[in-house]
C-alpha positions, 0 to 999 in steps of 0.5 A: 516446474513448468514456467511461462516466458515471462516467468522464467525471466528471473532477472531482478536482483537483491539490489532491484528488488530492494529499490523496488520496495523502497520505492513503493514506500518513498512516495506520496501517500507515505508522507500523507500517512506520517503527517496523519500519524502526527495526531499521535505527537513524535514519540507515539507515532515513532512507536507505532511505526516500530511496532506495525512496520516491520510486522507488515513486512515480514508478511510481505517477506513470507508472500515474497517466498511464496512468488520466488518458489512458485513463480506466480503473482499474489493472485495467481496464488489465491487459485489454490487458497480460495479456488480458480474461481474464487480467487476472482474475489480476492483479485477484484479486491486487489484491482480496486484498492490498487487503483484507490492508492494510485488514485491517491498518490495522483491526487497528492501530485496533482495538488503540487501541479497546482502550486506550480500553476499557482506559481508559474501562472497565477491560477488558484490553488485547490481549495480556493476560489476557481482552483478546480481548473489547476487540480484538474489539469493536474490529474490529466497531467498525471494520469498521462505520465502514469500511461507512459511509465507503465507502457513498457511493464515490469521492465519500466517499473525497474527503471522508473525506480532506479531513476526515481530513487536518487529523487526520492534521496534528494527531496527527503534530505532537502525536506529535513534540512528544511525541518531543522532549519525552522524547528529544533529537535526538542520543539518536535519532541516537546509539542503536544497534540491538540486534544481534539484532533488526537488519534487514538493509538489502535485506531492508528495502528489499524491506518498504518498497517492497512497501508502496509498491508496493501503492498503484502497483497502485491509482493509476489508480483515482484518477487517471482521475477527474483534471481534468488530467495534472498533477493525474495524475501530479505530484499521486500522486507530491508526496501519496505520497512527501509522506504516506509521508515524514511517517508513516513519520518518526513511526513511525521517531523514536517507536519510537526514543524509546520503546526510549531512554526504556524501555532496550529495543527491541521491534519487535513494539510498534512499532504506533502505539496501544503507543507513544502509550499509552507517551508518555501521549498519552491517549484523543484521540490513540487516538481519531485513530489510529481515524479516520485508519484510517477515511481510509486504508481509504476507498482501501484498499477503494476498491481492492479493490471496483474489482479486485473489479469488474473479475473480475465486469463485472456486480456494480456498485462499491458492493456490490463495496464492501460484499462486501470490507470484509465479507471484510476484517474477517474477514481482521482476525481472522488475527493473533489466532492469530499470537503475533507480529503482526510475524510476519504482517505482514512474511510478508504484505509479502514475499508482496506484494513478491514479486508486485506488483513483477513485475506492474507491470513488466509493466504499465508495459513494455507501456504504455510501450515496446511500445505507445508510450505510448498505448492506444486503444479498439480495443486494449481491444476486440481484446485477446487472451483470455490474455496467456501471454507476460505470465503466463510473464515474470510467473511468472519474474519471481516466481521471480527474485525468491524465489531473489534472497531467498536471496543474502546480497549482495542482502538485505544491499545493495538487495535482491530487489525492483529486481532482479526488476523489471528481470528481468521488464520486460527478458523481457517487452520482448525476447519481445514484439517478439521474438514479434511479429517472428516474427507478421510472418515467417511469411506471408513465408515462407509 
């Protein structure tokens, strides 16, 4: 197969792709995520980890596969599924959500800059009197780091990485010493959550795999570059579930500790700078958080910009690079006229789960099943304009999804996502072959 320069430079290994992966989970929005799982108490939402964590990654995995034999990213992918021109949807989509995650990891950081200039300075923290100043100069500060660190392309995302993955070690250990310092281990298990602030099960699994599934919709942005399939598949899957495992447990056991030690229970203070700065970690561990958001936003806009490229086959990766963190920052600014910053980011993820589960059953199924596992040069060349097909299972999909919302049974037990997912592979597989059947009738009949 015939391969561009960057393609053929397959030089990330089983141990880069594997701290890739870590590293797109060990951040942030992880941590955010656990202490919204919270709601659920230690066991249930250890339970819904177990369960949607390695699920998600095993699709991560399978698109993993995917980019490794063809050498094209996610989106380059959709040409074949959803046309050369449909996959402009599926891109944009891509684009947008990239940017939405990048602009949350850099809102969180951005709280930390403001506990440092509270610290260092005197200046207000977000959320008091005059603290917009602080968060502010906190998200040009980020948005800057996020500009240098990206400069370089797919090589700086495998530096920031390996940098920031000895940080990521340090802080999570630091935080659970700081735990356990403070709280025991029956005091989390025994803790029960105050019934108005308790998240149904589904409704939770539903947040934490639209986050997982995010980083599906990227893999083969990252996994085209591996030495081998190995490195392809096992590396996202091990790095994934590895990194969201870890991060998310923080999240989880210091929100817990924070409601034990305050006698109170506040998922809008769940983000990572509120808890450190209520354990007393200090100016280091506010430092860290800023330069762990600088790891993960190295994929998240990686992601963006290569979704970005795919819409516009002229503009180059690294103004594409540029053009999104640019974007990002002002999408930063959204939660500054939100009273809940909880409130955004779980409508954020709903809107994300809603879409992305679909999409990649599209994907997958079409990979998978109807063209057996293989797609060829010639596939990328003859693909149709538009896919309507795959539009319409993806637009049923959606719905199936919304209206899934609705039902009690589900948002109380596994949720709208799985359902959905499996709506649209069994549509998209059944009317495919159902479609090509009926393509090889008609000059019989005729």
């Amino acid at each position: 197969m015939k391969q561009t320069a960057s393609e053929a430079s397959h030089s990330m290994s089983f141990w880069d792709q594997t701290a890739t992966w870590i590293g797109a989970n060990a951040n942030n929005g992880t941590w955010y995520v656990g202490g919204v799982l919270a709601a659920l108490g230690l066991g249930g939402a250890m339970k819904v980890l177990m369960i949607t964590g390695p699920v998600a990654y095993l699709l991560l995995a399978l698109v993993g596969y995917m980019g490794f034999q063809t050498r094209r990213s996610t989106m380059a992918l959709m040409n074949v599924s959803f046309g050369r021109w449909g996959s402009v949807g599926p891109s944009l989509v891509n684009v947008v959500q990239f940017m939405g995650w990048a602009a949350v990891n850099t809102f969180i950081a951005a709280g930390s800059i403001s506990y440092l200039l509270h610290d260092l300075l005197g200046w207000p923290v977000f959320g008091q009197r005059g603290g917009l100043k602080g968060i502010i100069f906190g998200i040009l500060m980020m948005s800057i780091l996020h500009l240098i660190s990206i400069s370089l392309g797919q090589r700086s995302v495998r530096i920031i990485e390996r940098v920031g993955i000895v940080l990521v070690i340090l802080l999570v250990l630091w935080e659970t010493w700081a735990v356990f310092q403070t709280v025991s281990l029956n005091q989390l298990t025994q803790w029960q959550v105050p019934v108005k602030f308790h998240l149904p099960t589904g409704n939770a699994i539903d947040t934490l795999a639209a986050f997982n599934l995010a980083w599906v919709t990227a893999g083969a942005d990252f996994t085209k570059f591996a030495k081998n399939k190995t490195a392809a598949t096992v590396a996202p899957f091990i790095g994934g579930t590895v990194g969201l495992f870890w991060f998310a447990l923080v999240g989880i056991i210091a929100t817990i500790g924070a409601a034990v030690t305050l006698h109170r229970f506040d998922p809008n203070a769940s983000d990572p700078s509120t808890v450190a700065s209520r354990l007393g970690l200090g100016i280091l561990a506010m430092i860290v958080i800023v330069l762990t958001s600088t790891t993960a936003n190295a994929v998240n806009l990686m992601a963006a910009g290569t979704a970005l490229t795919n819409i516009f086959k002229r503009l180059r990766l690294t103004p594409a690079l540029w053009l999104v963190t640019v974007l990002a920052t002002l999408m930063t600014l959204i939660p500054l006229w939100s009273n809940s910053f909880l409130g955004v980011f779980t409508m954020f993820l709903d809107y994300v789960g809603m879409i992305l589960g679909p999409e990649i059953a599209i994907i997958l199924v079409d990979y998978y099943l109807i063209h057996g596992a293989h797609y060829t040069d010639n596939m990328f060349a003859n693909a149709p304009r538009v896919n309507w097909l795959a539009y319409v299972n993806w637009g049923l999909g959606i719905l199936s999804y919304f209206l899934l919302r609705q039902v009690g049974s589900v948002t109380n037990t596994v949720g709208a996502t799985v359902f959905a997912m499996l709506i649209t592979a069994s549509l998209h597989l059944v009317l495919s072959r159902l479609t090509v059947k009926l393509r090889n009738t008609v000059p019989e009949n005729n």
